[in-house]
C-alpha positions in Angstrom: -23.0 -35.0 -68.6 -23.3 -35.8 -72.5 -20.1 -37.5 -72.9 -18.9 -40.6 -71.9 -15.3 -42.2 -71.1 -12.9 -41.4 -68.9 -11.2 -39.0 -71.2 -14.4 -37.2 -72.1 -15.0 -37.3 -68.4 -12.1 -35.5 -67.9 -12.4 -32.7 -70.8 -16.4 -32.3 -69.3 -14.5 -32.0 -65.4 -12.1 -29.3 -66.3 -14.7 -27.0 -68.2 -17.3 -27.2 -65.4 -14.2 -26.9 -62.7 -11.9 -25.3 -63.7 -13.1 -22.7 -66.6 -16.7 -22.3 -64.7 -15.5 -22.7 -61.1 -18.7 -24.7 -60.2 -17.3 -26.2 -57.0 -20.9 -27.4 -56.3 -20.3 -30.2 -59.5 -17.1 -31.9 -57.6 -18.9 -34.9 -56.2 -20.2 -35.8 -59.7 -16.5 -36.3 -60.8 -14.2 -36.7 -57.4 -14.9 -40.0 -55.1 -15.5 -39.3 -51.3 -11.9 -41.2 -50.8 -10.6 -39.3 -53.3 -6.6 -38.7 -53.1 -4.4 -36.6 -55.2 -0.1 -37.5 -54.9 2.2 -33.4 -55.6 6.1 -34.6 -54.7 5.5 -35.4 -51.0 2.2 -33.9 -50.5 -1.1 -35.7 -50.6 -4.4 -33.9 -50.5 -7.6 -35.9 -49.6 -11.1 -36.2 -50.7 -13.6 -33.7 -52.5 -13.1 -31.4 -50.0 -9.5 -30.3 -50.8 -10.5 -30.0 -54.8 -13.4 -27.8 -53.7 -10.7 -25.7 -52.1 -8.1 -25.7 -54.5 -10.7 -25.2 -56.9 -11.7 -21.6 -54.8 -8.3 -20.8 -54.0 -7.4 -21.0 -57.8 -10.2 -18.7 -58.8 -9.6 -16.5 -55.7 -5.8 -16.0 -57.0 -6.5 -16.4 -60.8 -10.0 -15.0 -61.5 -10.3 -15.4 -65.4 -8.3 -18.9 -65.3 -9.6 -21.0 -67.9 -8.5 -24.6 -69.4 -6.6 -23.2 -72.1 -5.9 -26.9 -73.7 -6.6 -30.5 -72.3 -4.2 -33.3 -74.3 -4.8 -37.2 -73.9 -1.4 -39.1 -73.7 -2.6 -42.6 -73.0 -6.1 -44.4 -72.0 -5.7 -47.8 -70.8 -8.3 -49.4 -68.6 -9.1 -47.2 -65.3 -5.8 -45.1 -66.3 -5.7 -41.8 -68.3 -2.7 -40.0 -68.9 -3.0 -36.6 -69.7 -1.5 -32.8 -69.6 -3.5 -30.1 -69.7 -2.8 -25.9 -70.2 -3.9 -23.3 -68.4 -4.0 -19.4 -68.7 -5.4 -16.2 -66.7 -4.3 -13.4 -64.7 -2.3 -13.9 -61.0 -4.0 -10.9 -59.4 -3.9 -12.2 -55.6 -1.7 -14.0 -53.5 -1.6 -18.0 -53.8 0.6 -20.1 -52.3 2.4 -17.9 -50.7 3.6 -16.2 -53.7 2.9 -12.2 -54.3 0.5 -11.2 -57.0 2.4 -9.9 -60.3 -0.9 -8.5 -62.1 0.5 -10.3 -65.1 -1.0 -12.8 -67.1 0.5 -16.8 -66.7 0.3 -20.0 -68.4 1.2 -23.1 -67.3 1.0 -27.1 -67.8 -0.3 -30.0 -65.2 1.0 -33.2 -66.1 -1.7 -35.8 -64.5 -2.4 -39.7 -64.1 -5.7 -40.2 -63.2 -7.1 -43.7 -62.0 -10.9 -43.8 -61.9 -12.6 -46.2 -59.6 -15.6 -48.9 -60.4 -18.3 -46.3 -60.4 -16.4 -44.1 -62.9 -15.5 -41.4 -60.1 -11.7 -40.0 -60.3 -10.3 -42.0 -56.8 -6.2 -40.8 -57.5 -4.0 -38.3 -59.0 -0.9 -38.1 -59.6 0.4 -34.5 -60.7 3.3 -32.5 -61.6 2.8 -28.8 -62.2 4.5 -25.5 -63.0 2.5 -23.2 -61.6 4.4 -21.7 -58.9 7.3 -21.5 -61.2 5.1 -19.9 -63.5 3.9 -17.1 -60.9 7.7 -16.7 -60.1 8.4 -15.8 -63.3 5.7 -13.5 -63.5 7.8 -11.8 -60.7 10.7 -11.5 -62.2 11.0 -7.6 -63.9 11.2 -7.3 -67.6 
């Protein structure tokens, strides 16, 4: 990884991640206690990134990280939103396929531990609004 800093860690996370889908890099940038906070839903350690990550691809094949914006850095904090774009061609989340073509925004607080691993997440996203809006006719 060329880059250093927490936001340049992030930007360099989300290409290999997200754009390339290399779940094999996850342990270079998620610790083993990793936890990540959605409403009332908590999903833990590198495992449950490795399958988001798959299930994302699996649903949205040509997803890529369309934009990555820094809000705030401050210490082991980063604040951040980033945009994302592809095609929903299979079923995630329970949702139907609409063969159409989304975008959508993750707001995110990321804490990184000691070792400069991400350990917490908090996130808000639109994407299953986004894929219900696909839905609708029009």
């Amino acid at each position: 990884m060329p880059q250093t800093g927490h936001a340049a860690r992030i930007r360099w996370a989300n290409k290999e991640l997200i754009s390339k889908g290399n779940t094999e890099a996850v342990g270079d940038y998620f610790a083993s206690r990793y936890v990540a906070r959605l409403g009332g839903f908590e999903g833990k350690g590198p495992a449950f990134v490795r399958r988001f990550i798959t299930q994302l691809h699996h649903a949205v094949p040509d997803v890529r990280v369309a934009s990555i914006e820094i809000l705030l850095e401050s210490g082991d904090r980063v604040a951040w939103r980033r945009t994302l774009k592809g095609t929903h061609k299979r079923d995630l989340m329970g949702i139907l396929a609409s063969g159409k073509k989304i975008t959508w925004c993750d707001m995110l607080v990321t804490r990184f531990n000691t070792q400069g691993k991400v350990a917490e997440e908090w996130v808000v996203s639109d994407l299953a609004g986004s894929m219900f809006e696909a839905l609708e006719p029009g």
